[in-house]
C-alpha positions in Angstrom: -0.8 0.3 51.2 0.6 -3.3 52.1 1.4 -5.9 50.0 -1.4 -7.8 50.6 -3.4 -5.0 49.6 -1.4 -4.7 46.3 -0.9 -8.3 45.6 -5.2 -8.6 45.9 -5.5 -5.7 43.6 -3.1 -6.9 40.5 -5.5 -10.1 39.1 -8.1 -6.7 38.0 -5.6 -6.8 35.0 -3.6 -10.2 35.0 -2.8 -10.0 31.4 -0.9 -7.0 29.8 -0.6 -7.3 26.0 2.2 -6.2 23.7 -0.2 -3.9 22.4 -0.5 -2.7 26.0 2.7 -2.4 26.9 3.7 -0.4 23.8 2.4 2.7 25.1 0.1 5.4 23.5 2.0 6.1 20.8 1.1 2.5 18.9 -2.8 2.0 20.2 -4.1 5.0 18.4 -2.2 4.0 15.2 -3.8 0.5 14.9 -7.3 2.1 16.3 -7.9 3.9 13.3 -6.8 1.5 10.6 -10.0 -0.4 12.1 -12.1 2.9 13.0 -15.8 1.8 11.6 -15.5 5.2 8.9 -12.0 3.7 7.5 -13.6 0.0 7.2 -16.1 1.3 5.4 -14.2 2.9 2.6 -12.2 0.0 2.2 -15.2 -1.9 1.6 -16.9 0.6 -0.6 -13.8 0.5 -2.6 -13.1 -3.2 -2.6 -17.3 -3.6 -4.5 -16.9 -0.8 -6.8 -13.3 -2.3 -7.7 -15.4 -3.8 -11.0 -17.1 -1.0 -11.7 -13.4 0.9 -12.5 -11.4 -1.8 -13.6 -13.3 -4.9 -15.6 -9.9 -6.1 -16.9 -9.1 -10.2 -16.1 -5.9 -9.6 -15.0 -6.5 -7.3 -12.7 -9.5 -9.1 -11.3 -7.4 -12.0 -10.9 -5.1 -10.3 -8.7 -7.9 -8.6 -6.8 -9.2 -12.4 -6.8 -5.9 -13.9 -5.5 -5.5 -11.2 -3.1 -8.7 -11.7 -1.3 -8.1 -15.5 -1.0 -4.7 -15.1 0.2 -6.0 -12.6 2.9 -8.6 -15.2 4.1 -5.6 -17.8 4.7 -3.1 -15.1 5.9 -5.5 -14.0 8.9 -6.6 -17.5 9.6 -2.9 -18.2 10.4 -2.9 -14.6 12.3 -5.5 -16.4 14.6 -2.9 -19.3 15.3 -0.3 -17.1 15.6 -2.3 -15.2 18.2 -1.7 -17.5 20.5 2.0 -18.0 20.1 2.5 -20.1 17.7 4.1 -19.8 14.4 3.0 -22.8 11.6 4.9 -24.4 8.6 2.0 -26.6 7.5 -0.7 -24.4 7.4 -0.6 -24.8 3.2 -1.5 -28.4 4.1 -5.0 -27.4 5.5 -5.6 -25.3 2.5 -4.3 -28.6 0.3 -7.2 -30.8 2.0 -10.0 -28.1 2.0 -9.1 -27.5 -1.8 -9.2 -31.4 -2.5 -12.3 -31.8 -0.6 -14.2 -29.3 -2.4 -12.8 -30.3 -5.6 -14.0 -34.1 -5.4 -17.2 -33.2 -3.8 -18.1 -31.2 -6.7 -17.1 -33.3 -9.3 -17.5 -36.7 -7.9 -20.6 -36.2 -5.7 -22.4 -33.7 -7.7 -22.7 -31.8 -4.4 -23.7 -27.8 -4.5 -20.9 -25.2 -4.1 -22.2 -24.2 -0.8 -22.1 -27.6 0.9 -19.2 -28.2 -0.6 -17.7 -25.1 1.2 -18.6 -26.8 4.1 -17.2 -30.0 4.0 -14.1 -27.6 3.2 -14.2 -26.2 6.0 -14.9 -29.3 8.4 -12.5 -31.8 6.7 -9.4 -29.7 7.9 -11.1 -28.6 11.0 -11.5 -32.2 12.3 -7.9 -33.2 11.2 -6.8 -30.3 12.9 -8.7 -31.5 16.2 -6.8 -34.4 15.8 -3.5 -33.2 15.9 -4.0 -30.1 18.1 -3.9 -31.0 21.0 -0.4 -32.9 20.5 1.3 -30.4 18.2 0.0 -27.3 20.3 1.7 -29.3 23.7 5.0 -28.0 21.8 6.0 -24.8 21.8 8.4 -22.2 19.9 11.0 -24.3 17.4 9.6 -28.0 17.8 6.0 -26.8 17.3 7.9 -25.1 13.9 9.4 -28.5 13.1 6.5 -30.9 13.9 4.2 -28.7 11.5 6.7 -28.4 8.7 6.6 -32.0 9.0 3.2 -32.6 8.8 2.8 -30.1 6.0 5.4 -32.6 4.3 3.3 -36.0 5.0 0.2 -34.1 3.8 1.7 -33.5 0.3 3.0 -37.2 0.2 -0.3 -38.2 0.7 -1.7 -36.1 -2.2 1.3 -37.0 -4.1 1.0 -40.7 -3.8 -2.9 -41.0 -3.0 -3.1 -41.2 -7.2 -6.3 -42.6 -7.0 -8.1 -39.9 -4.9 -5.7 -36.5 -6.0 -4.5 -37.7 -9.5 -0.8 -37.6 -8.0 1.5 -35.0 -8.9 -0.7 -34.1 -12.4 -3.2 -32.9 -9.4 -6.9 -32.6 -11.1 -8.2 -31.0 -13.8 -11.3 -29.0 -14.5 -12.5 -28.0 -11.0 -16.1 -26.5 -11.7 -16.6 -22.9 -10.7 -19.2 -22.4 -8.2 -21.8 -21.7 -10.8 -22.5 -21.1 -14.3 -23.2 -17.4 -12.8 -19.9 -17.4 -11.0 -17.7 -18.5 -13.7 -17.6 -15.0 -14.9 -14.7 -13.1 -13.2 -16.9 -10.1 -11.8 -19.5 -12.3 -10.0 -16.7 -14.4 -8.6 -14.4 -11.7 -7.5 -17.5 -10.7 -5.5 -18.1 -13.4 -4.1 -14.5 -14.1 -2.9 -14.5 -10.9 -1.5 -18.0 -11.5 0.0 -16.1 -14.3 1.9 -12.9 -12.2 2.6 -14.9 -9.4 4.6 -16.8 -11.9 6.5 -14.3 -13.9 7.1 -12.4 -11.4 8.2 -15.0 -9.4 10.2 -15.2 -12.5 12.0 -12.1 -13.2 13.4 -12.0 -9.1 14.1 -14.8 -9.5 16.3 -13.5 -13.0 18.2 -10.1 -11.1 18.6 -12.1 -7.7 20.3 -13.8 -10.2 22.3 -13.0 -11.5 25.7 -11.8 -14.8 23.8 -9.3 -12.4 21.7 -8.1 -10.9 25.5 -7.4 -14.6 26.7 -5.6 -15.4 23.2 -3.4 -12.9 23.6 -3.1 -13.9 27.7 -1.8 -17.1 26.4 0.7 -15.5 23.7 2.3 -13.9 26.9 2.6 -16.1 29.3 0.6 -19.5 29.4 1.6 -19.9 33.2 0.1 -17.1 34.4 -3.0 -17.7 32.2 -3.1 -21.3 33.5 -3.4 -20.0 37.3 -5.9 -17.5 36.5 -8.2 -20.7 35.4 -8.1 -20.1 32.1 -8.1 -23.5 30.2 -4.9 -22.9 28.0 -4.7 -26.0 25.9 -8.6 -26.2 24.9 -8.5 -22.5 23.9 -5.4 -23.2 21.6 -6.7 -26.4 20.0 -10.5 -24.2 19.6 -8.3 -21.3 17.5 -6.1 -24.0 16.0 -9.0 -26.0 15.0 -11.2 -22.2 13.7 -7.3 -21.5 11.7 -6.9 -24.5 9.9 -11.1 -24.8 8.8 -10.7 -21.3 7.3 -7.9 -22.1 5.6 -9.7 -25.3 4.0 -12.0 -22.7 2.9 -9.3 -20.6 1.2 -7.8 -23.3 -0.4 -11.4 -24.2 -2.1 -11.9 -20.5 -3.3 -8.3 -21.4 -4.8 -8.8 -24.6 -6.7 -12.6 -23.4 -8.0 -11.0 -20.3 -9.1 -7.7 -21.5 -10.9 -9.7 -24.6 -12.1 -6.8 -27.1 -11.2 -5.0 -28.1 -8.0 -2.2 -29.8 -7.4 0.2 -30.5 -4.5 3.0 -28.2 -5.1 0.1 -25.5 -4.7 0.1 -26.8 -1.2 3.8 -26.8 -0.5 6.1 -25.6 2.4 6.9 -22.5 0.0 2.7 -21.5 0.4 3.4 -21.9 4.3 6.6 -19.5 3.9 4.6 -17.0 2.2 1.4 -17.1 4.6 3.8 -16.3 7.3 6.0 -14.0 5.7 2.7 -11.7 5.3 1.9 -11.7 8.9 5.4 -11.0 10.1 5.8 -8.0 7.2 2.4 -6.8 8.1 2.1 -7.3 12.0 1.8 -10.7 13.8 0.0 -9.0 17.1 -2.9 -6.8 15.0 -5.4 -8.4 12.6 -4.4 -5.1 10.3 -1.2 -7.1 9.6 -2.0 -10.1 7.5 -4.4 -8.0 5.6 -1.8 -5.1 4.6 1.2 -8.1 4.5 -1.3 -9.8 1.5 -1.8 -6.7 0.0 2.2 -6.0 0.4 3.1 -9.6 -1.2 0.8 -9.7 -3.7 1.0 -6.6 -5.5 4.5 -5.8 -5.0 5.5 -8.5 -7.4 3.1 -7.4 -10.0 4.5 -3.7 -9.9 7.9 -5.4 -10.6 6.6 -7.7 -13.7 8.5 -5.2 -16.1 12.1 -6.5 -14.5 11.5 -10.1 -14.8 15.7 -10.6 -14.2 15.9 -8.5 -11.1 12.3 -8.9 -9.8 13.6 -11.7 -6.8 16.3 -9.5 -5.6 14.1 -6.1 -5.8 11.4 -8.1 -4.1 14.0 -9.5 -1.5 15.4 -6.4 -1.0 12.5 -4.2 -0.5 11.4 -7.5 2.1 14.6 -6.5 4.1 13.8 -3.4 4.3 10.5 -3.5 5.6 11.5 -6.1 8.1 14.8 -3.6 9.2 13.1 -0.9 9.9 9.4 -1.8 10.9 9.9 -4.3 13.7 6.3 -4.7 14.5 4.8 -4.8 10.4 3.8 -2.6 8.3 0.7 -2.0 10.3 2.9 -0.3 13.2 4.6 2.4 10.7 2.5 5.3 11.6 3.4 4.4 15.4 7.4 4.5 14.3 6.6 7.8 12.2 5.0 9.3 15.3 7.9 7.9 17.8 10.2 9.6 15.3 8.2 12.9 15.4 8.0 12.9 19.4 11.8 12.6 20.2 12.3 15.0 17.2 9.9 17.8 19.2 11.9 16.6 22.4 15.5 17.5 21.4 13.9 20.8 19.9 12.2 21.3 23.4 15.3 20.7 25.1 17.5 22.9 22.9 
């Protein structure tokens, strides 16, 4: 064959993933954490949750864990394309406000409310996008930390609008019906699985393919046609409306928001669970959140040491699972197939 021949064939597959490239031993382990039967027990056990435990506290972790799942994947989708955000809190800040004062101030329903939640950042975000997302690996870091900053100046200072640093008071729950914490934990999760399901399907699509293309190498992407900086301002813009929504869910559940809820340290977190959990598989900000969350909780009894337990088990994790949590079951395998190896070659 000549190289004309070969160099005609190659475009067939332009882009080769991570996920690609990592062989057969970490494909099948991410396949079946999203196999169909395995996304359905999840989901069977995530609505009969209630029905086992109807205690407040633990609603209101199940509660806080579902929200923080919505935000962590809708940074997973900016991240996606190769981009790593320290203002994403910000987005969830303005979605949170703008709910808040729509349903106080403008008597508007919880639903449309949502909405303007998700919009409000959205169009901020298209905005900014396509300046910020010209930057790429530590300035992109930098510009969004700083714009995370001059959003919670504005909330600080903006007394008038956000009530200042004493944030505001009394945020209604959706609903008389949804003040109760079953029906609300149901209908956060509602949101979660959608939410979720969502940006599972847009990753398996051919728009998820040319994400990733982009994540790899923009260049190559860029001669293949594909428009790189409209497809990363479209995810960016998607990332930060979903986040507005999370934020929302937040204020109407704790009742009160403020701008240190907002915060770089939110940002720090949101990304912490997709690189514990997996930043290349939507399995990773879901098992990072559930990682994040609970741990702490399991640790409540050693309220001294619980920071450097917590820190410790984080180092851990991040030493010896390079790709997340998600890609243990491809190390454990790895492990098992050079240990069958040796024995073969003994």
């Amino acid at each position: 064959m000549s190289k004309t021949s070969t160099l005609e064939s190659a475009p067939q597959r332009p882009f080769a993933s991570r996920e690609a490239a990592a062989g057969p031993l970490q494909r099948p382990a991410r396949r079946w954490l999203a196999h169909p039967a395995v996304v359905a027990v999840v989901v069977a056990a995530l609505i009969a949750l209630p029905l086992f435990a109807q205690d407040k506290f633990i609603l209101s972790i199940a509660v806080t864990t579902c929200i923080t799942a919505i935000a962590a994947a809708s940074l997973h989708l900016i991240v996606r394309t190769g981009h790593v955000s320290l203002g994403h809190a910000a987005f969830m800040g303005i979605g949170a406000y703008v709910s808040a004062l729509a349903t106080m101030h403008l008597d508007l329903p919880f639903p449309l409310a949502m909405c303007l939640a998700f919009v409000a950042p959205a169009l901020l975000a298209l905005v900014v996008g396509p300046v910020v997302l010209r930057l790429t690996g530590k300035y992109f870091v930098l510009v969004t930390f700083l714009f995370g900053e001059i959003v919670r100046t504005v909330f600080v200072n903006w007394t008038s609008v956000t009530g200042g640093s004493n944030g505001i008071f009394g945020v209604p729950a959706p609903s008389e019906f949804f003040s109760q914490p079953v029906p609300f934990y149901y209908l956060t999760c509602g949101f979660a699985i959608v939410i979720v399901g969502v940006i599972g399907r847009l990753l398996a699509s051919e728009t998820g393919r040319t994400i990733d293309a982009l994540r790899e190498s923009e260049a190559l992407a860029r001669c293949s046609g594909v428009p790189v900086l409209a497809t990363k301002v479209s995810i960016f813009v998607l990332g930060c409306g979903i986040a507005g929504m999370a934020g929302a869910l937040q204020g109407h559940f704790v009742h009160y928001i403020d701008p240190t809820s907002f915060a770089l340290e939110q940002s720090l977190n949101l990304v912490v669970i997709n690189v514990i959990g997996g930043m290349y598989t939507l399995i990773g900000p879901i098992v990072g959140t559930l990682f994040v969350v609970l741990l702490p909780e399991f640790l409540r009894g050693y309220v001294e040491l619980q920071h450097v337990f917590f820190g410790i088990v984080l180092i851990l994790v991040m030493a010896f699972f390079s790709g997340g949590i998600a890609d243990a079951g491809a190390l454990l395998k790895r492990m098992m197939g050079e240990r069958t190896q040796r024995g073969g070659a003994r």
